[in-house]
C-alpha positions in Angstrom: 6.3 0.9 6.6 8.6 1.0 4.1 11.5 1.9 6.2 11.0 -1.6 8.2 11.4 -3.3 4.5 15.1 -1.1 4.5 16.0 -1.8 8.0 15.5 -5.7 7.0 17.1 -5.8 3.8 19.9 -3.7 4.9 20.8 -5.9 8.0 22.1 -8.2 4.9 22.9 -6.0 1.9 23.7 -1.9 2.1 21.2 -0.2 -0.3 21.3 3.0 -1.8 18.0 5.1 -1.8 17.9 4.5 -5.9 18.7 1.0 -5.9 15.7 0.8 -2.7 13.3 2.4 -4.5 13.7 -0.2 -7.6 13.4 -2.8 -5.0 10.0 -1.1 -3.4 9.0 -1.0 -7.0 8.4 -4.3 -6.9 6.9 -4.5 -3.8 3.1 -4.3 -3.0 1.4 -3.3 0.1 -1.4 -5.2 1.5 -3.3 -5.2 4.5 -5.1 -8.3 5.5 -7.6 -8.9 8.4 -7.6 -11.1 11.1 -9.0 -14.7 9.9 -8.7 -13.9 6.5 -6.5 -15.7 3.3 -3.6 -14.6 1.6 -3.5 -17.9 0.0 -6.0 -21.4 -0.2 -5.2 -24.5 -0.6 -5.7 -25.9 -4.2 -5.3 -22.2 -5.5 -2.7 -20.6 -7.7 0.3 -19.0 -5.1 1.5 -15.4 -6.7 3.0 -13.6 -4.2 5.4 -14.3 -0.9 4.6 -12.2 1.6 7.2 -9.9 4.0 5.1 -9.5 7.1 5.7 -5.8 8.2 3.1 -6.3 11.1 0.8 -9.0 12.5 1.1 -12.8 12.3 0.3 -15.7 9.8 0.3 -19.0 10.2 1.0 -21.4 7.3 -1.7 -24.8 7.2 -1.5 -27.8 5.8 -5.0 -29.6 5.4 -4.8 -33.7 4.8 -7.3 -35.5 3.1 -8.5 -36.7 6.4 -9.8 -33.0 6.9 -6.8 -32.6 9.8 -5.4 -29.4 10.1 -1.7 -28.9 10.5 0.4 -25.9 11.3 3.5 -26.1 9.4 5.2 -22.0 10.5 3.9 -19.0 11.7 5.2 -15.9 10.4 5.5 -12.8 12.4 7.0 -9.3 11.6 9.8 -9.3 9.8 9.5 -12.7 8.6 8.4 -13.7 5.0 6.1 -16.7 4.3 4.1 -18.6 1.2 3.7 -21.4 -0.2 7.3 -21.7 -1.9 6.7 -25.1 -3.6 3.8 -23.4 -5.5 5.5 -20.1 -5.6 8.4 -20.9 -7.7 6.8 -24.0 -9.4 3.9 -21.3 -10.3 1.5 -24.5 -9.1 -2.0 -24.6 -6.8 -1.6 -24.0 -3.6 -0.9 -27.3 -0.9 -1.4 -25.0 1.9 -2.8 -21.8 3.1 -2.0 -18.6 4.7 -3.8 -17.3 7.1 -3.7 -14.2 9.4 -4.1 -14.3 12.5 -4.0 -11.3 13.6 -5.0 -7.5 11.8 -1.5 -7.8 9.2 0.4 -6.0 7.0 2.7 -7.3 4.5 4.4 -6.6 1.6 3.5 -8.7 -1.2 6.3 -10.1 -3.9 5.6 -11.8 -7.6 7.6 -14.7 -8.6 8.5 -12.5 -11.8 9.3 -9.1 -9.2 11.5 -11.5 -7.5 13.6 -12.9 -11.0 13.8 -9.0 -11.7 15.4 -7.8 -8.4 17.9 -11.0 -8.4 18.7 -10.0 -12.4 19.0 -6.2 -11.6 20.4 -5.8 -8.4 23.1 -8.7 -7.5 22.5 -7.7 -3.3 19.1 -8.8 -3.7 20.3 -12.0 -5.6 22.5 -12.0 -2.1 19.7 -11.6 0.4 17.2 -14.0 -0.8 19.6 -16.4 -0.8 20.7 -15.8 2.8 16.9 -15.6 3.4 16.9 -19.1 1.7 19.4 -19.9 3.8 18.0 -19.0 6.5 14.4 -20.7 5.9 16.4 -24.4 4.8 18.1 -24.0 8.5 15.1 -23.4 10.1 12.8 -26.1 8.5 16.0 -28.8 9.7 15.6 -27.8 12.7 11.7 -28.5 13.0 11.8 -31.5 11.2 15.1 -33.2 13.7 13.2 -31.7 16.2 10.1 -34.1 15.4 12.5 -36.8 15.1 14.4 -36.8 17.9 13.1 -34.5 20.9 9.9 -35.7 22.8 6.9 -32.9 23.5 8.5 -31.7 26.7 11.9 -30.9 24.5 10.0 -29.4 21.2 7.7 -26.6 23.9 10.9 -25.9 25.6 12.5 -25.3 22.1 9.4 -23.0 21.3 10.2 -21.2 24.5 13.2 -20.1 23.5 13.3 -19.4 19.8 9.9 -17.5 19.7 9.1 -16.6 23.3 6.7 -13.9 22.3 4.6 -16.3 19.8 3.0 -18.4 23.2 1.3 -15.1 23.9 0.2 -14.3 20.5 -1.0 -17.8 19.5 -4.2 -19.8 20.6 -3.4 -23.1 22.0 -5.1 -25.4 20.0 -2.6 -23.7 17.0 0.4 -23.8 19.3 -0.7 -27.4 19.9 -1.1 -28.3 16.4 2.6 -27.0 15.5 4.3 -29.0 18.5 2.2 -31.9 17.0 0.4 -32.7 20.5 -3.0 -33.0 22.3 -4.2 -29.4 23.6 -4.0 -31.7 26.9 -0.5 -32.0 26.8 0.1 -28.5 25.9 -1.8 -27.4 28.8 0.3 -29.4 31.3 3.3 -28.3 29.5 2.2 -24.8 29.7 1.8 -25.2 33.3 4.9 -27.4 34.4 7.3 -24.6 32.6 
């Protein structure tokens, strides 16, 4: 488990074992069973999460009682709530396996130490920032400007394995259509 924290970091930033182990001293383990919360709406948001293995998906409940599906998170992937995170606020969304999961949980003050003590974590989070700000473009000119049709094929290709791992009303929810359509896009593909 911890080597697949290593492997991850290091595809950004060399480590040496010491300067790893002060980084896994700041890392909990946590395993977290299918269905259940790592964080709830309206709740404080301590920790982001480095999933080692399973899935999450991230929610967003409106008022109208509508669920949405903002990400889902798979292995070596890291999710939360960051507006609450770093704003140490309540929670606008929740996490929520869905699948058995382990992760590696992270405080907001774990993460100002490792980015104060070690300058290649300061590095990696901020390729991992990167990375996430890239991402969430993408989903949201995807929305604007590609029709259903366009966003599945998009799913296709960026997360093939997800479609198998994912019930349909979820995968439905995230592309922002009826489980209808998603069926008939399933089967046209």
């Amino acid at each position: 488990m911890q080597e697949k924290l290593r492997q991850h970091i290091e595809k950004i930033v060399p480590l040496t074992d010491e300067e790893f182990a002060l980084v896994l001293s700041h890392f909990v383990p946590k395993t977290v069973k299918k269905k259940d919360f790592l964080i709830r709406q309206g709740e404080p948001v301590r920790h982001c999460y480095f999933v080692v293995s399973g899935l999450l998906t991230l929610i967003y409940d409106d008022d109208s009682g509508k669920q949405h599906i903002v990400s889902f998170a798979m292995e070596d992937w890291w999710e939360s709530d960051y507006l609450a995170y770093f704003t140490q606020t309540r929670a606008t969304m929740s996490l929520q396996c869905l699948e058995d999961t382990v992760v590696y949980s992270l405080s907001l003050e774990g993460y100002q130490l490792l980015c104060s003590q070690l300058r290649k974590m300061e590095h990696f989070f901020l390729q991992k920032a990167n990375a996430g700000h890239i991402g969430s473009q993408r989903r949201i000119l995807s929305f604007l400007t590609a029709n259903a049709k366009e966003r599945y094929k998009q799913l296709l290709q960026r997360y093939p394995t997800l479609l198998q791992r994912v019930p349909k009303a979820l995968l439905a929810s995230y592309l922002g259509v009826s489980r209808e359509t998603l069926s008939r896009l399933w089967h046209s593909s």
